[in-house]
N, CA and C atoms as a LAMMPS dump frame, in Angstrom:
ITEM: TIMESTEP
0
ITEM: NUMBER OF ATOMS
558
ITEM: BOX BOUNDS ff ff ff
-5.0000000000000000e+02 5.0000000000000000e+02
-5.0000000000000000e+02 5.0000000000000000e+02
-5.0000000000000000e+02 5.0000000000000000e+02
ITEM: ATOMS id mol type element x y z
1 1 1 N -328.473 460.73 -120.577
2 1 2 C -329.677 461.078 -121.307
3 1 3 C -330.834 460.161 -120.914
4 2 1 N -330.646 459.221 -120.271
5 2 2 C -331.674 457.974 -120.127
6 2 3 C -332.542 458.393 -119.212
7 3 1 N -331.656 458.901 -117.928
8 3 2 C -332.287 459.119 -116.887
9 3 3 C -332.812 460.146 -116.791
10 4 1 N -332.335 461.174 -117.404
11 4 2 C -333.185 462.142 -117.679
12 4 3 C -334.796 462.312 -117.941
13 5 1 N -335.011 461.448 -119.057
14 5 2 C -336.509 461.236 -119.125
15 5 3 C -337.488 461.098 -118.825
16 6 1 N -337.005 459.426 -117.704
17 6 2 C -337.438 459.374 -116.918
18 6 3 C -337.669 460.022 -115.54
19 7 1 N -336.505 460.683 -114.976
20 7 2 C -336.966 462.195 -114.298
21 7 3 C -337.875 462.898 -114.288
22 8 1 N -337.777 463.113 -115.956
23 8 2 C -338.483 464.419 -115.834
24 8 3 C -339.918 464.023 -115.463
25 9 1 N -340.484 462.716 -115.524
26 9 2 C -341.855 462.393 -114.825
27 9 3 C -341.391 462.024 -113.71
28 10 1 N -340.583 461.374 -113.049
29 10 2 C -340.288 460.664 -111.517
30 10 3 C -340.403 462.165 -110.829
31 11 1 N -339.228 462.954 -110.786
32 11 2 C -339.258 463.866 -109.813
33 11 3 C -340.484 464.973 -109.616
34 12 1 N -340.46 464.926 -110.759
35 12 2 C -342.374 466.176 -110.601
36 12 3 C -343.109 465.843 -109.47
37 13 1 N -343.447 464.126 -110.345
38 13 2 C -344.886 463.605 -109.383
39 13 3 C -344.387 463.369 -108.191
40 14 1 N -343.402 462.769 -107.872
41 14 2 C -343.35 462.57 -106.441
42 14 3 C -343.048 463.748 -105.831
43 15 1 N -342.486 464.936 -106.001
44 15 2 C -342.498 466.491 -105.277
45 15 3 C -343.765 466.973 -105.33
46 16 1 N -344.82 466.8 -106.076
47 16 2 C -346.141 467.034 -106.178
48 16 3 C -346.597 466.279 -104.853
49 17 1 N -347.025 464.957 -105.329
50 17 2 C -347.957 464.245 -104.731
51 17 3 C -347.446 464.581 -103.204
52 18 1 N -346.261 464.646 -102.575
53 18 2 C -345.888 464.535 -101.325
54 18 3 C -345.843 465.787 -101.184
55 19 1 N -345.739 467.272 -101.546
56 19 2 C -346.541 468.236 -101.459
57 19 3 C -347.6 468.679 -100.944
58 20 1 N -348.396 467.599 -102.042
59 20 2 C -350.412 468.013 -101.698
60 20 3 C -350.166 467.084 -100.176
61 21 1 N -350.066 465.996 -100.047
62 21 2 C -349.794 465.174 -99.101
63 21 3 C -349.782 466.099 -97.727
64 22 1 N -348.648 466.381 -97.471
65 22 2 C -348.33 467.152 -96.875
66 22 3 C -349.053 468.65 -96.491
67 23 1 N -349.486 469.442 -97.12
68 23 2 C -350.046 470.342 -97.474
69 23 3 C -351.573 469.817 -96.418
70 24 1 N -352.582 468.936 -97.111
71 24 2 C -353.467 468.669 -97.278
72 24 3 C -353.566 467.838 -95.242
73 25 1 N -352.388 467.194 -94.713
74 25 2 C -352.272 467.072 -93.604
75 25 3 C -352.246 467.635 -92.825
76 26 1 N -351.697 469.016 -92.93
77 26 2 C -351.237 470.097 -92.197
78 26 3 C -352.582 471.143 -92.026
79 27 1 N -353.237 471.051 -93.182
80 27 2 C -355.122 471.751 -93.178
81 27 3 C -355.691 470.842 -92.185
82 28 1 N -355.856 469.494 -92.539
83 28 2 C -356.832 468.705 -91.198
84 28 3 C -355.725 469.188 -90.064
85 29 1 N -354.986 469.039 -89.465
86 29 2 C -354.247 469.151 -88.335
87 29 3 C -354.578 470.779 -87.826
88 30 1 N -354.72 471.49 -88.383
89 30 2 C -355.324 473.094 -88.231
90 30 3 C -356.456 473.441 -87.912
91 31 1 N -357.085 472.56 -89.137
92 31 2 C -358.916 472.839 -89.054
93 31 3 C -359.447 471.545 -88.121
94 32 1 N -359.228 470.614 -87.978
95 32 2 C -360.082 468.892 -87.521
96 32 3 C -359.952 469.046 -86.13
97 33 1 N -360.747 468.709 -85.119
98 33 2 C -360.766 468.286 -84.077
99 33 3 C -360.275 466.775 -84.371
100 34 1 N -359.296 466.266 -83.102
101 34 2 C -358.714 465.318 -83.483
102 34 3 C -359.601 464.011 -82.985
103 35 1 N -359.453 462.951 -83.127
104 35 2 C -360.423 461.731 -83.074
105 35 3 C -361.496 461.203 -83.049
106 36 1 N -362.265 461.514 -84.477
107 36 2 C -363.491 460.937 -84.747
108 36 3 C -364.698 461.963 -84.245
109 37 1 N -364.099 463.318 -84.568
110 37 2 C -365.263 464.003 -85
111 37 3 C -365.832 464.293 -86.089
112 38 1 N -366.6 463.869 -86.901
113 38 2 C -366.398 464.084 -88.512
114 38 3 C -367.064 465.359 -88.787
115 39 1 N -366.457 465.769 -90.477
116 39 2 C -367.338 467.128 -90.775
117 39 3 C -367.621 466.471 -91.703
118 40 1 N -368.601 466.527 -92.406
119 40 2 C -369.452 466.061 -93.818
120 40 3 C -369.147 467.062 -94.939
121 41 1 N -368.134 466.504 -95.957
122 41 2 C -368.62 466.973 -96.925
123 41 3 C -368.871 466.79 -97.909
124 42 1 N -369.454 465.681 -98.651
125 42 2 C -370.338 465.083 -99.332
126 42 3 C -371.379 464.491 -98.416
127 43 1 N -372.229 464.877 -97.54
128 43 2 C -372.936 464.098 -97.286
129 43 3 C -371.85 463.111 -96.141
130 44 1 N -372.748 462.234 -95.88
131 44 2 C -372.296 461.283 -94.923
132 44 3 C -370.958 459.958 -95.592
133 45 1 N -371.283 460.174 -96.864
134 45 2 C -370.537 458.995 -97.621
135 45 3 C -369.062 460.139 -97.386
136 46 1 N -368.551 461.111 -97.668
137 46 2 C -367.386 461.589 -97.665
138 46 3 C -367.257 462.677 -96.39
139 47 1 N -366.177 462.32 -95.91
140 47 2 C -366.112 463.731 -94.23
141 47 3 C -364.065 462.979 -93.662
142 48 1 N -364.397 464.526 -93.592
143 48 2 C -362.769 464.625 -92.262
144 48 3 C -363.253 463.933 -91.402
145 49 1 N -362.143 463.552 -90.819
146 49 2 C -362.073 462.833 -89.783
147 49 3 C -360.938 462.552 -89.325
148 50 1 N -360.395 463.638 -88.339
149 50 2 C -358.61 463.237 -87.94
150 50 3 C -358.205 462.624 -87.042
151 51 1 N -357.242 461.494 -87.538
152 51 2 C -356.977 460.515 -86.834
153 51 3 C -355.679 460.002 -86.868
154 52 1 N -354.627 460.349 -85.888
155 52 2 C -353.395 459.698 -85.768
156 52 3 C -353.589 458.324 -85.607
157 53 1 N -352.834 457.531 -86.584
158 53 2 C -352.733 456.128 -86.805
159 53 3 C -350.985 456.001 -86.639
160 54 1 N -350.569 455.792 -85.327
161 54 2 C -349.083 455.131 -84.769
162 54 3 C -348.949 453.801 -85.953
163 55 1 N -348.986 453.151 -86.362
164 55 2 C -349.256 452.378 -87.381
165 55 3 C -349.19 451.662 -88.663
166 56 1 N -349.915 450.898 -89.521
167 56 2 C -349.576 450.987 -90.644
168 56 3 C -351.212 450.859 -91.23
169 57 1 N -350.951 450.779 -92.151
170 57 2 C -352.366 450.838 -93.106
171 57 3 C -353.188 449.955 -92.3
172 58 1 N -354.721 450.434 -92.433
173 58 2 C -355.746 449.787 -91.965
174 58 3 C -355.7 449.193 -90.614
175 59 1 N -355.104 450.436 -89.817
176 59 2 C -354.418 450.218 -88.37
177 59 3 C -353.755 449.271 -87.785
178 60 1 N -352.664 448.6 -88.334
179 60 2 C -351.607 447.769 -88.326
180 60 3 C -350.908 447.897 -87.243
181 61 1 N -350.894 447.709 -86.203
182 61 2 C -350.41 448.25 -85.286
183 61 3 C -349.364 446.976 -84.501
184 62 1 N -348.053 447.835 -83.959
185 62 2 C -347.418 446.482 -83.331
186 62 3 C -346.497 446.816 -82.312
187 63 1 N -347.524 447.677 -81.329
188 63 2 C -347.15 447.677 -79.859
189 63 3 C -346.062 448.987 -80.246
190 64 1 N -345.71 449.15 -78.83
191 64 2 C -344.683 450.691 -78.263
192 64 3 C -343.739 450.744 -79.093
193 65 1 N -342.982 450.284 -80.36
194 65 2 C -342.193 450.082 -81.261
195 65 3 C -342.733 450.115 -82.704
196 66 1 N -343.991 450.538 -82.875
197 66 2 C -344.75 450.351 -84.3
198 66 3 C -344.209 451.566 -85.014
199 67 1 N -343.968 452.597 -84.522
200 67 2 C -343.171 454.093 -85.28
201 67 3 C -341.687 453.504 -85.707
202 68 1 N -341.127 453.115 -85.092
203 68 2 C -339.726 452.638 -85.363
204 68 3 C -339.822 451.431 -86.248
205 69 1 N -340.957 450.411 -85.858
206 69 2 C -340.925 449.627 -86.884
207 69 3 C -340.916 449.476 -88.309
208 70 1 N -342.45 450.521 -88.762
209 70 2 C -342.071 451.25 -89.688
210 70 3 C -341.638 452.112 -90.209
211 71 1 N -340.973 452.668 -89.569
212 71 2 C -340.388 454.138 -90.352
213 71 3 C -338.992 452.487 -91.17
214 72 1 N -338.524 451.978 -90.482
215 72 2 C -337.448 450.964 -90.842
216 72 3 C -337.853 450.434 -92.194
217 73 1 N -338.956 449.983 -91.982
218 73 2 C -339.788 448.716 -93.365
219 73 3 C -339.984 449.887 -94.515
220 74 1 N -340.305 451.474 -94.041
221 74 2 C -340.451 452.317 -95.027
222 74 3 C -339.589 452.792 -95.689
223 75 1 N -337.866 452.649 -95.329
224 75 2 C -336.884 453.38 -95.935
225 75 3 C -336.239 451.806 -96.937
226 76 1 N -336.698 450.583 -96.044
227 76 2 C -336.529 449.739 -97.116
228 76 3 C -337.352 449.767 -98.162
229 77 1 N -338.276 449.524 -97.991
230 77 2 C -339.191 449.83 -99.246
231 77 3 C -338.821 450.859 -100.443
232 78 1 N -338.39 451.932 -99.679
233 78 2 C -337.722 452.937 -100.391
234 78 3 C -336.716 452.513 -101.025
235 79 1 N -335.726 452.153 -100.553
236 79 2 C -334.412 451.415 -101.404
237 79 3 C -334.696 450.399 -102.679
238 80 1 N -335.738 449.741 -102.062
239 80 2 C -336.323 448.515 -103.427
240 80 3 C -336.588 449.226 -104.216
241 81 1 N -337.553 450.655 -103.849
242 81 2 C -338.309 451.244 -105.012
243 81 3 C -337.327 451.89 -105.957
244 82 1 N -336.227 452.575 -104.928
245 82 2 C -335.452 453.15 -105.629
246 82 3 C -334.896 452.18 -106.985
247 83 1 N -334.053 450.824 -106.66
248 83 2 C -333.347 450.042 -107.382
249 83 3 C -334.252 450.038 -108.5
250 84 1 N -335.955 449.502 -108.234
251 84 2 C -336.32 449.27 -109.259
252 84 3 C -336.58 450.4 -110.357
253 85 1 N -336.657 451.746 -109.585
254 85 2 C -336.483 452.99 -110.878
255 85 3 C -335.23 453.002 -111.165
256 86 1 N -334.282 452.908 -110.979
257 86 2 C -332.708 452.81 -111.58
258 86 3 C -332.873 452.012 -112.521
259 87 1 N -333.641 450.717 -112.116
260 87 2 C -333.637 449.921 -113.725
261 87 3 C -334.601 450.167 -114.857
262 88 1 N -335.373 451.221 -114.342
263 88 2 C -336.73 451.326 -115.27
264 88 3 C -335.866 451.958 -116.621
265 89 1 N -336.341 451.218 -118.025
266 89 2 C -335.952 451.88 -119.112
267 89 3 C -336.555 453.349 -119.524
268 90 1 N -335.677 454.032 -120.015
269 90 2 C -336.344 455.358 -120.557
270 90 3 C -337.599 455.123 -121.512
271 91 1 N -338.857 455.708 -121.157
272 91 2 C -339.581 455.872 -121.838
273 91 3 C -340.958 455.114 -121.214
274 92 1 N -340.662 454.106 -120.553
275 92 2 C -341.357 453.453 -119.903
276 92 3 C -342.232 454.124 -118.612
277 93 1 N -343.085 455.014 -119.285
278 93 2 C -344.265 455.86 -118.609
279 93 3 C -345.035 455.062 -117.349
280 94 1 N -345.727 454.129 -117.865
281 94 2 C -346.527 453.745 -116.929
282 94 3 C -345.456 453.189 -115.336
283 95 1 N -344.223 452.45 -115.905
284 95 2 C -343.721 451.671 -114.544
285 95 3 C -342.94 453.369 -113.538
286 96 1 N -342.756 454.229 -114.521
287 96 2 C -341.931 455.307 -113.844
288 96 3 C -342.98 456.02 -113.181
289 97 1 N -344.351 456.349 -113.808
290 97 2 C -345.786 456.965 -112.94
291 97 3 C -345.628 456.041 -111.7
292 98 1 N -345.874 454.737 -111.465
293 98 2 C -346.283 453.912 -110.728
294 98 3 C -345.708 453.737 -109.236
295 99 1 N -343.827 454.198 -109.864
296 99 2 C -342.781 454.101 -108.93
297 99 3 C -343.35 455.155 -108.092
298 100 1 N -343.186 456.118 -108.725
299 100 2 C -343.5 458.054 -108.203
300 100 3 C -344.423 457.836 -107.252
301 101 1 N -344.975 457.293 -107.724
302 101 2 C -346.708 457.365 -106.918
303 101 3 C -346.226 457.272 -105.909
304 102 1 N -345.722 455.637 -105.758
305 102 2 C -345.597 454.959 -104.307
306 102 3 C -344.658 455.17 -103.5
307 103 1 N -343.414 456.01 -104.03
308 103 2 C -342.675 456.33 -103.4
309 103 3 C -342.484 457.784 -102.636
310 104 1 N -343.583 458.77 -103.227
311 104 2 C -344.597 459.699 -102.866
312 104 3 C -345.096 459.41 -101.643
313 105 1 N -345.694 458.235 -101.71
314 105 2 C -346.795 457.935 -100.567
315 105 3 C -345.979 457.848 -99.31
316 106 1 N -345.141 456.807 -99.658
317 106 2 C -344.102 456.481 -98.631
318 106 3 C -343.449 457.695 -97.92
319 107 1 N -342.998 458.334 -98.317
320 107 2 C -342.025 459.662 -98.04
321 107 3 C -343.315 460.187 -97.089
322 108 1 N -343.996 460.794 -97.998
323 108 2 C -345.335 461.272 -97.323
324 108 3 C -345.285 461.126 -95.521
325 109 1 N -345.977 459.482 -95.64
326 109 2 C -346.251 458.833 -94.761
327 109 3 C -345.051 458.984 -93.404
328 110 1 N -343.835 458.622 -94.408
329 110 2 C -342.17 458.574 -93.96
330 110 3 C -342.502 459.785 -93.033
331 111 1 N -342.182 460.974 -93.481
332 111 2 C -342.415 462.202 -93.027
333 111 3 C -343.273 462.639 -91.607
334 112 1 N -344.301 461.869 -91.71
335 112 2 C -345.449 462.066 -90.606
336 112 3 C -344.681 461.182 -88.986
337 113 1 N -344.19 460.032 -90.013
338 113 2 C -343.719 459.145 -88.467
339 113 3 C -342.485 459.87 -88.033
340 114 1 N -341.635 460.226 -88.82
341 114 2 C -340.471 461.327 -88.662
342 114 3 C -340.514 462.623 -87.532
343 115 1 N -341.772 463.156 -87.761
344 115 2 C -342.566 464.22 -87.19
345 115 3 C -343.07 464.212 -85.913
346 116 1 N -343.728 463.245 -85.676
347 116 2 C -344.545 463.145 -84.509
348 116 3 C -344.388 461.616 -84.15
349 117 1 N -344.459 461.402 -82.704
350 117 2 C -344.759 460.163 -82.203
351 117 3 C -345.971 459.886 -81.996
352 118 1 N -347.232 460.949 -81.991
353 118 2 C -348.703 460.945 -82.616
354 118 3 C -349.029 459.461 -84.163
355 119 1 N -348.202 459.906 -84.735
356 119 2 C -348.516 458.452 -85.866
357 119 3 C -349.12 459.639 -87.181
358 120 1 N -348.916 458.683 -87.943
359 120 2 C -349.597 459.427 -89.534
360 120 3 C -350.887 460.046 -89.691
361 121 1 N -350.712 460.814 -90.005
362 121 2 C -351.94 462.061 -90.12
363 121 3 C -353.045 461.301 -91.36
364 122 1 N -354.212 460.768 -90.79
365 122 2 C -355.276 460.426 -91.34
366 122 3 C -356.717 461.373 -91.501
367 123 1 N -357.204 461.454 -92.665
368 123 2 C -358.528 462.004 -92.373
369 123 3 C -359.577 462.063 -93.341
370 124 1 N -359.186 461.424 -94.34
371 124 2 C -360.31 461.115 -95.494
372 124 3 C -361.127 459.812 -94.926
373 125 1 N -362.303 460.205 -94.779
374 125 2 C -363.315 459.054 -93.826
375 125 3 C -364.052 459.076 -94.752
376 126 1 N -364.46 457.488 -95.323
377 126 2 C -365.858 457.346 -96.457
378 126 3 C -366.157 456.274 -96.639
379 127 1 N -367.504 456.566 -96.427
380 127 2 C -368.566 454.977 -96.17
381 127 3 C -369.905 455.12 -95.784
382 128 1 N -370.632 454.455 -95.554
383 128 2 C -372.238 455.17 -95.484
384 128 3 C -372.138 454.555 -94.01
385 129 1 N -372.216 455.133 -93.107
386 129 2 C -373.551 455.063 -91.828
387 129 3 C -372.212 454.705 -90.791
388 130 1 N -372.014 453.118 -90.259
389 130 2 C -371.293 452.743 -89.595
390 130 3 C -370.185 451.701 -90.605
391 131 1 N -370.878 451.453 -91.767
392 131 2 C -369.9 450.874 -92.946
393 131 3 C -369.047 451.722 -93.604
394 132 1 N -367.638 452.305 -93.128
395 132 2 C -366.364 452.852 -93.689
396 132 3 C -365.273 452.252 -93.493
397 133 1 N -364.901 452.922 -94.909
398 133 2 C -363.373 452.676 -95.252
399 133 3 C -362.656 452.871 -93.54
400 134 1 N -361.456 452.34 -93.85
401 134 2 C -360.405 452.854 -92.818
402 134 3 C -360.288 454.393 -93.174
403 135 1 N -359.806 455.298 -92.015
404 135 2 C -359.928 456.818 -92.459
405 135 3 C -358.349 456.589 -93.072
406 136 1 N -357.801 457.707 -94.442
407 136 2 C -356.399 457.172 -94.93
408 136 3 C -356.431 459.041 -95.261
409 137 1 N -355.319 458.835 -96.008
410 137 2 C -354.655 460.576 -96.38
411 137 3 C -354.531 460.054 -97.82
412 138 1 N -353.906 461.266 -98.495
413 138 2 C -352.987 461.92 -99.892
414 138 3 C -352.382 460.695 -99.928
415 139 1 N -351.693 460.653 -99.43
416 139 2 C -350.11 459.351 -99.318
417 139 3 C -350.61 457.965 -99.714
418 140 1 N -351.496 457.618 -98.798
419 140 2 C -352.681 456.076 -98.679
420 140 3 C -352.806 455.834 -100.418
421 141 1 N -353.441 457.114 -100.646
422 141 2 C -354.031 456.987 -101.942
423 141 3 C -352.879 456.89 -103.302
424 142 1 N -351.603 457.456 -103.083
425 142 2 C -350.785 457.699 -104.094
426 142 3 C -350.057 455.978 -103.757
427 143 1 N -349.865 455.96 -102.501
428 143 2 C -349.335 453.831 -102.598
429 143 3 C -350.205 453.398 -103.448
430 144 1 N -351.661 452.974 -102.86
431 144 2 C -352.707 452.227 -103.192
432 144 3 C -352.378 452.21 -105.035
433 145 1 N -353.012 453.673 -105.294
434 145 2 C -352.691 453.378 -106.907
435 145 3 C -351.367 453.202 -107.609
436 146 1 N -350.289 453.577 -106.969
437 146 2 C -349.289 453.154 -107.341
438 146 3 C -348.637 451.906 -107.3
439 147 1 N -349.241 451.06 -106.48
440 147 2 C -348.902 449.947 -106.257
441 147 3 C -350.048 448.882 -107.193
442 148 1 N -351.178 449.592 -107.021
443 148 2 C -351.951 448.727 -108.327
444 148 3 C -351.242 448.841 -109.666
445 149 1 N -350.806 449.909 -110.399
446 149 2 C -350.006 450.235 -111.443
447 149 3 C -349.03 449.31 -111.654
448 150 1 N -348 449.52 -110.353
449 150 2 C -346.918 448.978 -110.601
450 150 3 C -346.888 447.251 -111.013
451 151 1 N -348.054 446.93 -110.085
452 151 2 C -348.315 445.316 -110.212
453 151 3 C -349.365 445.211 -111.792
454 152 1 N -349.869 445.829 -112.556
455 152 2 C -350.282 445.457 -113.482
456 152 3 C -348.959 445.82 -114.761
457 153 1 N -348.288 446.901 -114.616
458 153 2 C -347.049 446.796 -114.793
459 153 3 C -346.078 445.558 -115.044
460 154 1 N -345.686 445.195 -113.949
461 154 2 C -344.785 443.928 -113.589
462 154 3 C -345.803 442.788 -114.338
463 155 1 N -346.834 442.58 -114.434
464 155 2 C -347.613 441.175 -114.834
465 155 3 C -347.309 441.371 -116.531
466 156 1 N -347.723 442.949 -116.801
467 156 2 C -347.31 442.725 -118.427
468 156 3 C -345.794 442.308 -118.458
469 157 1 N -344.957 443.02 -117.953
470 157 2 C -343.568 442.464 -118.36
471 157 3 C -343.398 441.137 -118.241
472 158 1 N -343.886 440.747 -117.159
473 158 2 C -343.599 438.985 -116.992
474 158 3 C -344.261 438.389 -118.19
475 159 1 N -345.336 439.406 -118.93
476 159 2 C -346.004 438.041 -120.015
477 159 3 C -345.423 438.415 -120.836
478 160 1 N -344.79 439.646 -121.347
479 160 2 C -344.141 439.889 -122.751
480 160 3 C -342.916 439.23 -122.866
481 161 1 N -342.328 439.048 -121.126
482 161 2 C -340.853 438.358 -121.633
483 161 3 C -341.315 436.5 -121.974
484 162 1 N -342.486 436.271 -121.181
485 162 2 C -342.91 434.69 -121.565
486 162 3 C -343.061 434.925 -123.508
487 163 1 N -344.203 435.426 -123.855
488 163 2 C -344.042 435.421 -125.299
489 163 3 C -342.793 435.786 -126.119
490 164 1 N -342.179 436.553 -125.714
491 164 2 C -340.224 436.383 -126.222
492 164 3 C -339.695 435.058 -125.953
493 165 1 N -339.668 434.218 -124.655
494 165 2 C -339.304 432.952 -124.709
495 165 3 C -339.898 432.746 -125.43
496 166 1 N -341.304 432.202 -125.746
497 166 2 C -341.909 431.196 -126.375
498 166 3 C -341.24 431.823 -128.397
499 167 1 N -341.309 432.254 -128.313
500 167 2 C -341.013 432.874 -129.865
501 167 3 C -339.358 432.6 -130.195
502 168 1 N -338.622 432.75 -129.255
503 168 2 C -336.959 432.485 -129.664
504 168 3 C -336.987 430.892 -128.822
505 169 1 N -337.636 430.163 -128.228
506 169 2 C -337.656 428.841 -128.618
507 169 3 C -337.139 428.313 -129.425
508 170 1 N -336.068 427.482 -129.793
509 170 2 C -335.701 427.016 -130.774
510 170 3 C -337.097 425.759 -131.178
511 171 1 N -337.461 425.203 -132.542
512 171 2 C -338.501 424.057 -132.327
513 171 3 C -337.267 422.896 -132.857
514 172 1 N -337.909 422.228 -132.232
515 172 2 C -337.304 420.643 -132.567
516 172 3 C -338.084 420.092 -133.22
517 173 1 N -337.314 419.916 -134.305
518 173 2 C -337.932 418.951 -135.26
519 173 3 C -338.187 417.342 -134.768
520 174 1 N -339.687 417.038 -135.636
521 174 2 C -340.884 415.886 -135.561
522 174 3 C -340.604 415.703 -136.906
523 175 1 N -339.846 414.32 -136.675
524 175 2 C -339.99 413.379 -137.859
525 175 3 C -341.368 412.195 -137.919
526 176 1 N -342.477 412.675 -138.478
527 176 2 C -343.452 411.275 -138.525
528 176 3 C -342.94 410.02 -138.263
529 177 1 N -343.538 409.481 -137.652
530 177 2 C -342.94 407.721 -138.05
531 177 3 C -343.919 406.806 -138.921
532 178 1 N -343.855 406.17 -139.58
533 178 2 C -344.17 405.278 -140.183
534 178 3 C -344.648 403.574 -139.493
535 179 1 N -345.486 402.935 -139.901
536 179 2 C -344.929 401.692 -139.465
537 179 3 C -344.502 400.494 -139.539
538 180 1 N -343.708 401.271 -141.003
539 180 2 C -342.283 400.422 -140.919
540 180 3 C -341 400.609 -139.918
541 181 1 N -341.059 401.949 -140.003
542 181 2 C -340.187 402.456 -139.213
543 181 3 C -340.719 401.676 -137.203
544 182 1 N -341.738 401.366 -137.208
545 182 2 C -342.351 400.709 -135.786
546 182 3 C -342.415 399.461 -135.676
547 183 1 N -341.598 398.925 -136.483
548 183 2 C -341.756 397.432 -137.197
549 183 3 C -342.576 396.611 -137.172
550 184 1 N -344.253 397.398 -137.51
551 184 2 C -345.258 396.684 -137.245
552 184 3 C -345.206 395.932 -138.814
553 185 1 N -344.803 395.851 -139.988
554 185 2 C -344.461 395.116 -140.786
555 185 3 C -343.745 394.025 -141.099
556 186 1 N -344.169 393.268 -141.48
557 186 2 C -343.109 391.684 -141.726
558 186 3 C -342.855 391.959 -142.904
């Protein structure tokens, strides 16, 4: 019954998000001329822009082995993420959103290096003029916030279990002293 619950938000969002992900890669890869032709659509601040990134975020790159490198670091990641939703308690919304997210992203991402030796399908480009973001996807965005989550997440737990220590503290008793008891008396 535990896990259930939590399911029923884990598996949605992450079949969603890596869905649109997916989905939303496969449109630029159809419609985009590939490398840094942009189409505008907001204006200059938002535009496609498709761009295989062999890689990792914010073009991380590490030579003729960077696909293999990470696809490796990504299925670990996966395993951590996994363990840590195995331990997530039922009910605990925000850390089970947070997992989804990022493990969404990952798969996502997972998927693209899986696919092609081209590298991960990028194409959300936004920034004004020659000042932009790195171009990122669906996936980029479901880590990013999922990983902000998860870490504001983890900081509350670390302080709620500090205020549980501090509260089942046993106190030790403070006997005043006196100074007789300091034998400043004759």
């Amino acid at each position: 019954m535990q896990s259930r619950s939590k399911s029923a938000l884990f598996w949605p969002v992450l079949a969603f998000v890596t869905a649109i992900d997916v989905v939303t890669k496969g449109f630029a890869e159809r419609t985009l001329a590939p490398q840094r032709i942009p189409h505008e659509v907001f204006g200059d601040f938002v535009r496609f822009t498709l761009v295989y990134n062999p890689g990792a975020a914010f073009g991380l790159h590490l030579g003729a082995q960077s696909r293999w490198i990470f696809t490796v670091l990504t299925i670990v990641a996966l395993v951590i993420l996994g363990r840590l939703y195995l331990a997530t308690r039922r009910g605990d919304t925000p850390r089970t959103l947070s997992l989804a997210l990022v493990c969404a992203g990952a798969l996502g991402n997972l998927l693209d290096r899986l696919r092609s030796d081209l590298g991960v399908v990028d194409f959300l480009d936004v920034g004004f003029g020659d000042a932009r973001w790195p171009t990122f996807n669906v996936a980029d965005m479901a880590v990013s916030v999922g990983a902000v989550l998860l870490a504001w997440v983890l900081w509350q737990e670390d302080r709620v279990a500090a205020m549980q220590e501090n509260e089942n503290r046993p106190l030790t008793p403070t006997t005043p002293t006196t100074a007789v008891e300091q034998g400043d008396l004759v």
